[in-house]
N, C-alpha and C positions, 0 to 999 in steps of 0.2 A: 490279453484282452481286459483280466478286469484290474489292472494297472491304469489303461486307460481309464477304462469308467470310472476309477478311483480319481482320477485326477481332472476328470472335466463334473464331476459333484465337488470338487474344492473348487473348481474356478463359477459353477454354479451358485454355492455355496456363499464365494468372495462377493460375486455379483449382489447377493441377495442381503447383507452387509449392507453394502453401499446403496439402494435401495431403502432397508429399513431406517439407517444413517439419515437420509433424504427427511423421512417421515418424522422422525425425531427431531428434525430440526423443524420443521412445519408445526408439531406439536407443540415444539417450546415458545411458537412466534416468532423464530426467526425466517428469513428468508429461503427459499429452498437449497439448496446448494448446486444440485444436479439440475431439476425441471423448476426454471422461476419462474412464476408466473404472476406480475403485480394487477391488483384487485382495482379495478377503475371504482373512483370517488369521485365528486362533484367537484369541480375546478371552483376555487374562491377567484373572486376577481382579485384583478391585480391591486397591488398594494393593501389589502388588507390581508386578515386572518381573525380566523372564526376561534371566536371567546365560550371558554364554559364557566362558569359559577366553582370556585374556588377558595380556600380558607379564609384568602384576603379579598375576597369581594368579584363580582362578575367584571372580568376583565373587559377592555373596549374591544371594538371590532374594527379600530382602522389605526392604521399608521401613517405618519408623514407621508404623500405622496411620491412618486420620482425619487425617492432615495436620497435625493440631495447631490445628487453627481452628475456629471457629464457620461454620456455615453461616448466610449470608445469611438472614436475616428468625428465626432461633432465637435472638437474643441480644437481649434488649428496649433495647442502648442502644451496644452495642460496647465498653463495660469491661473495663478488666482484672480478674478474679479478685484477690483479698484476697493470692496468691500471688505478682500479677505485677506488675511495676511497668516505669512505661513511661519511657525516655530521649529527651529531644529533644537533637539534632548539628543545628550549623546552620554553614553553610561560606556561603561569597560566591551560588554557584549552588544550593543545596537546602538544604530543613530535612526532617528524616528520626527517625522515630520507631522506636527500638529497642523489644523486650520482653524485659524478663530470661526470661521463658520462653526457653533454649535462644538470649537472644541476637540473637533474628529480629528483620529490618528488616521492620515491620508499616508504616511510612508511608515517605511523600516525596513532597516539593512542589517545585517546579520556579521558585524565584524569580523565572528569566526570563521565565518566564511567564504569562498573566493564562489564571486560572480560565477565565471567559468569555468568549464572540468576539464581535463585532457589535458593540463595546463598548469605551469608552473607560477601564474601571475600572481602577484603579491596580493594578499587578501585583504589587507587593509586599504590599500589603492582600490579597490574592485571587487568590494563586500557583495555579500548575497542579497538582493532585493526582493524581499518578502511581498510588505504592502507598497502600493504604488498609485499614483494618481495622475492619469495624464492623458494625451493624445490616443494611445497605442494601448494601453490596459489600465484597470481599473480593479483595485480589492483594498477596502478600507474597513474601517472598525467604527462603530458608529453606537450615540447613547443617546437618551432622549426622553421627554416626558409626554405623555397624551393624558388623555379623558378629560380635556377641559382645553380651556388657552393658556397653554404654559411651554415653555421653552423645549424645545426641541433640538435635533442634532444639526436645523436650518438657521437655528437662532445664532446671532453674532455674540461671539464671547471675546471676553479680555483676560492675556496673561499678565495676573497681579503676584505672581513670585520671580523672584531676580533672578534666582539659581538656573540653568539651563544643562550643565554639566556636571556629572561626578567626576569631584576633584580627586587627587591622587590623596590617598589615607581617608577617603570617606565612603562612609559601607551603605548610606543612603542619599536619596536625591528625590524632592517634592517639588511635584509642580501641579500649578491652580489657574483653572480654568473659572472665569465668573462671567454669569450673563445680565443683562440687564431684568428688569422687572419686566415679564409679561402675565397679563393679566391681575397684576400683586403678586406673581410668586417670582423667584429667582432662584435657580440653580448653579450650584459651586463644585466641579468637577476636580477633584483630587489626584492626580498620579502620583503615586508614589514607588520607584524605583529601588532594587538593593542590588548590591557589586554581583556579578557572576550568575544573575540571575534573568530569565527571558519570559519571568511573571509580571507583572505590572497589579498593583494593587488601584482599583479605580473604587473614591471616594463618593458617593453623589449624595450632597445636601441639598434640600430643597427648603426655602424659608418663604413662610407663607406671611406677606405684608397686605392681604388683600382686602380685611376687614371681617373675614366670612372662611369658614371650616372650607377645606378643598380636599382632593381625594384625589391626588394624581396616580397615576402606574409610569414603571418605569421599563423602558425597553432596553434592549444590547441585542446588538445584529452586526453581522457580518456580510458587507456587499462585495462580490466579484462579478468580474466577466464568468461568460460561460467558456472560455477561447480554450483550447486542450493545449496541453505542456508541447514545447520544441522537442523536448528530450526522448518522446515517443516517436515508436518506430509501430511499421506494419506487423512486428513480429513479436514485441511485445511492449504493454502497456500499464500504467500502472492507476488508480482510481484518482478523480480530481474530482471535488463536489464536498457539498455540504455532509456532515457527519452529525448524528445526535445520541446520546449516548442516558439513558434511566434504567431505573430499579430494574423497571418491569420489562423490557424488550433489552437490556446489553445496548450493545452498538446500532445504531441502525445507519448505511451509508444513502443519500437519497440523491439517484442521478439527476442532471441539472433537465433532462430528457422526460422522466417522470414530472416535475415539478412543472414545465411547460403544457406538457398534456392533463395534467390536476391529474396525475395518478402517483403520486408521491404516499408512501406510508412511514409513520411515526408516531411515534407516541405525543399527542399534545398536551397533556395534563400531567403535570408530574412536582416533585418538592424536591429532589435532587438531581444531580448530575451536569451533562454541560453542552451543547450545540458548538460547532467547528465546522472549517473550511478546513478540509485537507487535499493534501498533494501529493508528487514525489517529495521524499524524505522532509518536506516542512508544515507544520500546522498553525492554524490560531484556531484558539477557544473562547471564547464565554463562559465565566463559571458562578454561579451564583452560589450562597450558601448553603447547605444541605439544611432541607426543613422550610426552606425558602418556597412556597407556591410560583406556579411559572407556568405560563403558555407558550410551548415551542411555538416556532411558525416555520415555511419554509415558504419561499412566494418568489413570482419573478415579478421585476418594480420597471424593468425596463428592457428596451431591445436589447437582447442576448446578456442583459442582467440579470442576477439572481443574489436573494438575499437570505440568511438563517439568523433565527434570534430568538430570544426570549421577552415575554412581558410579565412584570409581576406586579400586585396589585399592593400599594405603601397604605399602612395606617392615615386614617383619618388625621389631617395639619391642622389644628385650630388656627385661628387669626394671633399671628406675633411668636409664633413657634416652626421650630425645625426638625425634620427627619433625616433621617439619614440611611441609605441605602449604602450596603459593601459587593462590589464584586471584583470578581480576578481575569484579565487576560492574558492568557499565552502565546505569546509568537517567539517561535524557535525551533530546529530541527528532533523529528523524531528519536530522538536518544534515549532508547527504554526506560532506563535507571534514572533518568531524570525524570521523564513522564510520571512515570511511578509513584513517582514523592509529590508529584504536584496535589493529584484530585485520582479519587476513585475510577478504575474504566481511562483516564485519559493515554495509558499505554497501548490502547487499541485503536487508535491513528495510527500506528505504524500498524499495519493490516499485513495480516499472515493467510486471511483466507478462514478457510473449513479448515485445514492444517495445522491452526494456532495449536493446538496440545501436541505436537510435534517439534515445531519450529519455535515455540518457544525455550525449553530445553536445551537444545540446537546452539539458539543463540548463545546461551549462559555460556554452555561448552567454550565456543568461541571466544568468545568473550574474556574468558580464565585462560586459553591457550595464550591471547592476544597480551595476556597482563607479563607470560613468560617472553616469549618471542620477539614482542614490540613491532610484528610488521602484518599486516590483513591478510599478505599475500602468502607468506608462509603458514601462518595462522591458519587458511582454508587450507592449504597442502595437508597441514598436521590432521585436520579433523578429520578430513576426508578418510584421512591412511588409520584415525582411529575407526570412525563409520566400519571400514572394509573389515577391521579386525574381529569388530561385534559381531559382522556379521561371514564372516573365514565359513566356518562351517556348514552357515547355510545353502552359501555361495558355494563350497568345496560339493556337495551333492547335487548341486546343480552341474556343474562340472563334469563330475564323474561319467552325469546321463550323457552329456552330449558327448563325453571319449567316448562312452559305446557306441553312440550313433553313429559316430566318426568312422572307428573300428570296422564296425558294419556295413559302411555304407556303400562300399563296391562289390559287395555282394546284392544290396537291393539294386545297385544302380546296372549291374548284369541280369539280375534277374526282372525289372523291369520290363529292360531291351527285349530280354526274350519272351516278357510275355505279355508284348506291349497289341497286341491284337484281340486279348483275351483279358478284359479289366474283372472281371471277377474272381476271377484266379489270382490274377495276380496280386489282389488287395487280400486273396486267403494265405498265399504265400510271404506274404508283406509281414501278416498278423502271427504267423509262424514262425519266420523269422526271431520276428521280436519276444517270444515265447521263448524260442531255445537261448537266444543269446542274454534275458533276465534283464530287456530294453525298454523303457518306458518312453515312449516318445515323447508324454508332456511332461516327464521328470525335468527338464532342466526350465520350463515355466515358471510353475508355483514360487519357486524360489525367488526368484527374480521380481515374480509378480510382490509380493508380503514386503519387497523393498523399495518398491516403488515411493508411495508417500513418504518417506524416508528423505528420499532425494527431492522428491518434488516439494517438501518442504524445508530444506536445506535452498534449495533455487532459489524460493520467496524469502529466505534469511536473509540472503546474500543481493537480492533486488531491493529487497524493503530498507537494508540497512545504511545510515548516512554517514556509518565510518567509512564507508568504501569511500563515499565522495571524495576526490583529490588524495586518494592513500594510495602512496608507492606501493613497488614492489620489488624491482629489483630492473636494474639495467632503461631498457627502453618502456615500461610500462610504470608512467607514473600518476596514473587515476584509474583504480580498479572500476572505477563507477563509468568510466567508458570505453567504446571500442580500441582494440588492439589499434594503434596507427600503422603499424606498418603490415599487419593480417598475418602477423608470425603465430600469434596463439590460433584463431582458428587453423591455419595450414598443420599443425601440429594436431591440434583434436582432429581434422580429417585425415588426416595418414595413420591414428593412433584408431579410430573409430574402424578404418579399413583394413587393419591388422586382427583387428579383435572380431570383424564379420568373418575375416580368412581364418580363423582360428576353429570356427564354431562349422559342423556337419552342416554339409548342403541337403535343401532340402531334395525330395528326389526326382521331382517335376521339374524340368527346366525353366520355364518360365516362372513358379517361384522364386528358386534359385536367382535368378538374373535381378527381380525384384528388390530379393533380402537385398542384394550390393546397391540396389539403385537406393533404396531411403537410408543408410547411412549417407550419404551423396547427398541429395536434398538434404537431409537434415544437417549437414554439415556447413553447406552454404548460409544455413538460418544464422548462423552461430558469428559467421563476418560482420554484425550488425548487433549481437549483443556485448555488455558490459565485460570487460578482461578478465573482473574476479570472476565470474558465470562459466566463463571459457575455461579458466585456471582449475576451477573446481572439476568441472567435465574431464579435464585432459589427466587432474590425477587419477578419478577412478579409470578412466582405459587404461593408464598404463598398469593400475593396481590390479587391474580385472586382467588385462593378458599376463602376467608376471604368473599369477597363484591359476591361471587356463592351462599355461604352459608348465608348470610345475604338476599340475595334475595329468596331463596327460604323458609326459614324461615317468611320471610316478608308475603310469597304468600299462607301462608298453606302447602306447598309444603315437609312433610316431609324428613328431610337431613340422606339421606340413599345411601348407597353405589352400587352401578349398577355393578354388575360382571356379564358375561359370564360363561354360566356352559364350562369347558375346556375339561370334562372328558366325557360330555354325546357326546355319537359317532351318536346316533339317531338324535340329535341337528344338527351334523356336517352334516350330509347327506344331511339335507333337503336342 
């Protein structure tokens, strides 16, 4: 008996953990993890965003209206207007479609990457499309000047450099965007490109011809639909929406859901860090320079549009002089070690969750196995069979418990029957049992439990990460990053997950019993519809976990025989 107690004050104990865990995170301003609950704010109207007083001056309160785009399904084909004209930039790693509208990056394709997963299609045929402008969706990249009449990301620009492509042997590629004079001022949009790289350096001068001191601000946002990924399923899903990232709050991710009801929270005052649109495994950011003053915004500009960006307030332009503003954007796949190197915090677009100090590690692991190996799919086998070995021991006392219970258990399961009239007795002789025979019923738990997050953040390694994308593995699985085609890995994790339930003491209820079998079953069907590496990882620990079950209870005397529930006795089921 006080085995027991001893073991439900650790699972109390666990609980209370995760709990205080909760509270810590609330304390430090981040989001709750377990009970969220977002705090209603006053909805800004649309198209603007509410200004505070700032190092460089009290920022404006409104932005271009309407974004400057078409909304999804109003434009019968995605053309540009008779006005606009589109430029194609094609570097080693993207090809990326300008609009002299104001200059905006409306496309970009992701050369390293194939359009399609499951699938062996040539990737330069059938590049990843990041940003897009057209009939069907909408996500662009957008700059711009306010506080006065000056050019904006609606103003017509002209491309005044010849170069459009990095040549082979050149490590750089600039391109210039120039507008005409509004108001006397004119701005001159700079891209400047380098080989291998999915940063973009954007230049913005502004030259003030207008006779008289001006005080522009300058904005960088990012517009998308609000439309959810194809790539989600009922069973599971991964965050899409605006991201903002300072000092003072880390990450903040802001659903598109929030932002519509004005219950969005963020930090909006801030000198460093950067605002992003993230996805599955691809981002874009905005990054201004650290020390930089900035007004986040998050806003929706249009039907099932939404925008994130920043405003920053530029030095005073006397008449006949120029400033010059630097910022950085990224578009390119979540790849930690690149992330990394970019900007402070921009590694946390690839989102691990409350888990990050798990799965980050995790990854490394992998990562190192993958530098020996060379294949994702063997790569997770190895980790996996390392995971199990860290944890042999703790696993082997779990084990241990359930061969006793195994052991034992046609002794409760006769002594039940006989004293299935008299439940109080029988729960004494129950607690007797377990006394003489030195059985702890929730011994084989705790174990198991303290390895949970373990796995549950190995899960989100293996979701989050975009090496799976299109990575073999061996035979007929050649995109870890989707479903098995022909349903051989899940059929495998359910006969391996139905082995390892037949391994483990029934419980002594019949109608539990029949239960424990039925959710390996359900849980096993979820699994037809996730990712193959997700499967691959599952199916080595069952087999790793009945291999060292079966080696323990062999160890123990503990005959290796299969525990079923009679299904069909209906007398069973009543009791």
């Amino acid at each position: 008996m006080n085995d027991i107690r001893r073991s439900i004050l650790w699972v109390v104990f666990g609980f209370s953990m995760v709990l205080i865990w909760d509270k810590w995170q609330i304390h430090n301003g981040n989001a709750p993890t377990f009970f969220p609950s977002a705090a209603v704010t006053a909805p800004a109207p649309a198209g603007t965003t509410t200004a505070t007083p700032t190092a460089g001056g009290s920022l404006p309160a409104a932005l271009p209206g309407a974004a400057g785009v078409v909304a999804p399904g109003n434009a019968p084909d995605g053309a540009p207007t008779a006005a606009q004209v589109r430029h194609t930039v094609t570097t080693d790693v993207m090809r990326l479609t300008f609009n002299s509208e104001g200059g905006s990056l409306i496309g970009a394709q992701l050369l390293k990457h194939a359009q399609a997963t499951g699938s062996s299609k040539d990737q330069a045929a059938q590049p990843f499309t990041l940003l897009e402008q057209d009939s069907e969706r909408i996500y662009v990249a957008q700059t711009g000047l306010i506080g006065g009449s000056f050019p904006t990301h609606k103003t017509p620009m002209t491309l005044v450099s010849s170069d459009t492509a990095l040549a082979d042997g050149q490590d750089t590629l600039v391109v210039r965007f120039q507008s005409a004079e509004v108001g006397g001022v004119k701005l001159t949009k700079t891209y400047t490109f380098k080989r291998g790289s999915y940063v973009i350096d954007v230049a913005h001068e502004v030259t003030n011809n207008s006779g008289q001191a001006v005080s522009p601000q300058l904005y960088v946002q990012l517009v998308r639909d609000g439309t959810k990924l194809s790539s989600e399923t009922p069973f599971y899903s991964t965050f899409t929406g605006p991201a903002i990232y300072t000092a003072e709050k880390k990450y903040q991710k802001v659903q598109f859901a929030d932002i519509e009801k004005g219950k969005a929270e963020f930090v909006k005052s801030a000198s460093e860090g950067y605002v992003s649109m993230v996805q599955h495994y691809f981002a874009s950011a905005w990054l201004l320079a650290d020390g930089v003053a900035r007004e986040n915004f998050a806003r929706k500009v249009d039907n099932n549009l939404f925008a994130v960006g920043a405003i920053t307030a530029m030095p005073a332009i006397d008449a006949g002089q120029t400033q010059r503003v630097d910022a950085r954007l990224f578009l390119g796949p979540q790849e930690e070690k690149v992330l990394e190197t970019v900007a402070p915090g921009l590694e946390l677009v690839k989102d691990y969750g409350w888990l990050t100090i798990l799965a980050k590690p995790l990854y490394w692991l992998l990562e190192k196995i993958h530098g020996f190996v060379n294949n994702w799919g063997w790569s997770i086998v190895l980790l996996v069979v390392l995971i199990k070995a860290a944890f042999y021991w703790l696993n082997a006392t779990a084990y241990r418990s359930m061969a006793k219970m195994k052991a034992i258990n046609p002794r409760i399961m006769e002594m039940r029957e006989r004293l299935k009239s008299n439940p109080q007795q029988m729960q004494q002789e129950m607690m007797k049992i377990y006394r003489e025979e030195k059985v702890n019923p929730l011994g084989g738990c705790l174990p198991i439990m303290i390895q949970i997050p373990v796995f549950i953040a190995l899960y989100w390694v293996l979701l989050s990460s975009v090496e799976m994308r299109n990575a073999p593995w061996m035979a007929w699985i050649h995109d870890l990053s989707s479903p098995d085609p022909f349903f051989i890995l899940p059929l495998v994790m359910a006969v391996t997950t139905l082995i390892q339930t037949a391994l483990n003491p029934l419980p002594p209820d019949p109608l539990q019993a029949k239960l424990m079998w039925m959710m390996p079953l359900v849980f096993s069907v979820m699994f037809f519809f996730f990712p193959a590496g997700l499967v691959l990882y599952w199916i080595t620990n069952n087999i790793l976990t009945i291999v060292q079950q079966a080696y323990i209870n062999n160890k123990m005397g503990v005959p290796l025989k299969f525990s079923m529930p009679d299904f069909f006795n209906k007398k069973s089921a009543a009791k």
